[in-house]
C-alpha positions in Angstrom: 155.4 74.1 80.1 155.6 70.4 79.4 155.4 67.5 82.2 156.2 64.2 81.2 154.2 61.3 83.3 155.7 58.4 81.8 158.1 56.5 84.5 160.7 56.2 81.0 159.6 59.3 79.2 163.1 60.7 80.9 165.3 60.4 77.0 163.0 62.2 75.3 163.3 65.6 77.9 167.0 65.0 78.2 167.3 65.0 74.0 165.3 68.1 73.9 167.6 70.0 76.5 170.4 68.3 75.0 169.8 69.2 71.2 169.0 72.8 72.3 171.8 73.2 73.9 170.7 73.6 77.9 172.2 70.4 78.8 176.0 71.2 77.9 175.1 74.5 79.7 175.0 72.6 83.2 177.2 69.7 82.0 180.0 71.4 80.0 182.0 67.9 79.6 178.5 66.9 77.4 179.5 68.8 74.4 177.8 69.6 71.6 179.6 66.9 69.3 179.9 63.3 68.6 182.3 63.1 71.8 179.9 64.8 74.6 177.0 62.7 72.4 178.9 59.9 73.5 179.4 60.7 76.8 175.7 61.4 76.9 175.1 58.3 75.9 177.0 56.3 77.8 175.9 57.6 81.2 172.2 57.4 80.6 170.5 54.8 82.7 174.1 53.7 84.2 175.0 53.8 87.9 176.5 57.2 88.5 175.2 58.8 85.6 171.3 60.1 84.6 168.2 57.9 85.7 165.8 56.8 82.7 163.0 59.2 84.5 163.0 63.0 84.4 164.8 64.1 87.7 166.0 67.2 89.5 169.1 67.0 87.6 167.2 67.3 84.5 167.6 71.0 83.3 164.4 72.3 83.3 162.5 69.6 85.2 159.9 70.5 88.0 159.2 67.6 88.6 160.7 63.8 89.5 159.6 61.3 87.2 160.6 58.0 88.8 158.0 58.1 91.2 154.3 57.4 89.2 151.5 59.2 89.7 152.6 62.9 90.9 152.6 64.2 87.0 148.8 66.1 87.2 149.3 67.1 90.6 152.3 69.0 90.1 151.1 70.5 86.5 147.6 71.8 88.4 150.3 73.1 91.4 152.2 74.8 88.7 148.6 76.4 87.0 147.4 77.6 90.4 150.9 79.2 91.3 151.2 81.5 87.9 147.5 82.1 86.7 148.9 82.9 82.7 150.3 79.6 82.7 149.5 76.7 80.2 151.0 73.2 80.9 151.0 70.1 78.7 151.2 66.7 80.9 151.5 63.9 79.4 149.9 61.0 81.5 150.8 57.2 81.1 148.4 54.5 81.1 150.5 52.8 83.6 150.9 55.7 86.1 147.2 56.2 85.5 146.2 53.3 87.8 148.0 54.9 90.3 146.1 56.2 93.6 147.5 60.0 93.4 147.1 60.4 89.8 143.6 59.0 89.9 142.5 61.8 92.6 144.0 64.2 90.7 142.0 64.0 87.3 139.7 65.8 89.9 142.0 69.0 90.2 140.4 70.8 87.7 137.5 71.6 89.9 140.0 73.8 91.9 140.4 75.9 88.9 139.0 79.1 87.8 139.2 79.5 83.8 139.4 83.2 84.3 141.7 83.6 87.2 144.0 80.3 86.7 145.8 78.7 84.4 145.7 76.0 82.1 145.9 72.2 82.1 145.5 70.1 79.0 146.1 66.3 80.3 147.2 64.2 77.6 146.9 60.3 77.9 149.4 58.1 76.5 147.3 55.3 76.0 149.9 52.8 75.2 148.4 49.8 76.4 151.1 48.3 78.1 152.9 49.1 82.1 155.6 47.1 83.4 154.0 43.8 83.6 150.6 43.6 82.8 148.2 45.4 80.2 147.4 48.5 81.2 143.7 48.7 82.2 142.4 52.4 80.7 143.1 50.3 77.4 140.7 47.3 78.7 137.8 49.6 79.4 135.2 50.6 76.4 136.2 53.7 74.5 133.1 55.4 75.4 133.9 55.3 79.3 137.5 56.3 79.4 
């Protein structure tokens, strides 16, 4: 499975469910057209319609993106709970700096490579959070 970390990594989830044809699937009025594209569109990010995060409404999601930090916790919960599973999290530099996401680069100690699944964190190493360089882009390359 995929997780996406990112706080605004929500548009690129709700294109995939979209394009493949889950999203019209729970939201029949979002058709598969230039209209329901529209539509799409027009509600994303807009009070009353889709947040720019991955949340519950998301088809498919596990997890609630607006919140930072909770992405490598919930992809090591996810591992532990089906053993033949292999998840793909995507980490931002941002959400990095975060308290819950910094304890969790630690999970993989809980794991058992024969009995458990898989986690393959993948930092996003942008540089930049919401209002200040991010600092895993400050630090020498040979300590991050």
């Amino acid at each position: 499975i995929y997780i996406s970390g990112p706080g605004h990594g929500g548009p690129a989830i709700v294109a995939q469910v979209y394009l493949e044809g889950t999203y019209t699937e729970y939201y029949p009025t979002i058709t598969e057209d230039e209209n329901g594209m529209g539509k799409l569109f027009k509600q994303f990010s807009y009070p009353g319609g889709i947040p720019s995060h991955v949340a519950p409404e998301t088809p498919g999601s596990m997890h609630e993106g607006g919140e930072l930090g909770y992405s490598l916790s919930h992809a090591y919960g996810a591992v532990l709970d089906k053993p033949d599973l292999i998840v793909a999290c995507v980490v931002g530099d941002g959400e990095a700096e975060t308290g819950p996401l910094a304890t969790s680069w630690h999970a993989n100690k809980f794991l058992n490579p024969k009995t458990d699944g898989v986690v393959l964190p993948i930092l996003h190493l942008n540089g930049f959070k919401i209002d200040n360089p991010a600092l895993l882009d400050r630090i020498p390359q040979s300590e991050l």
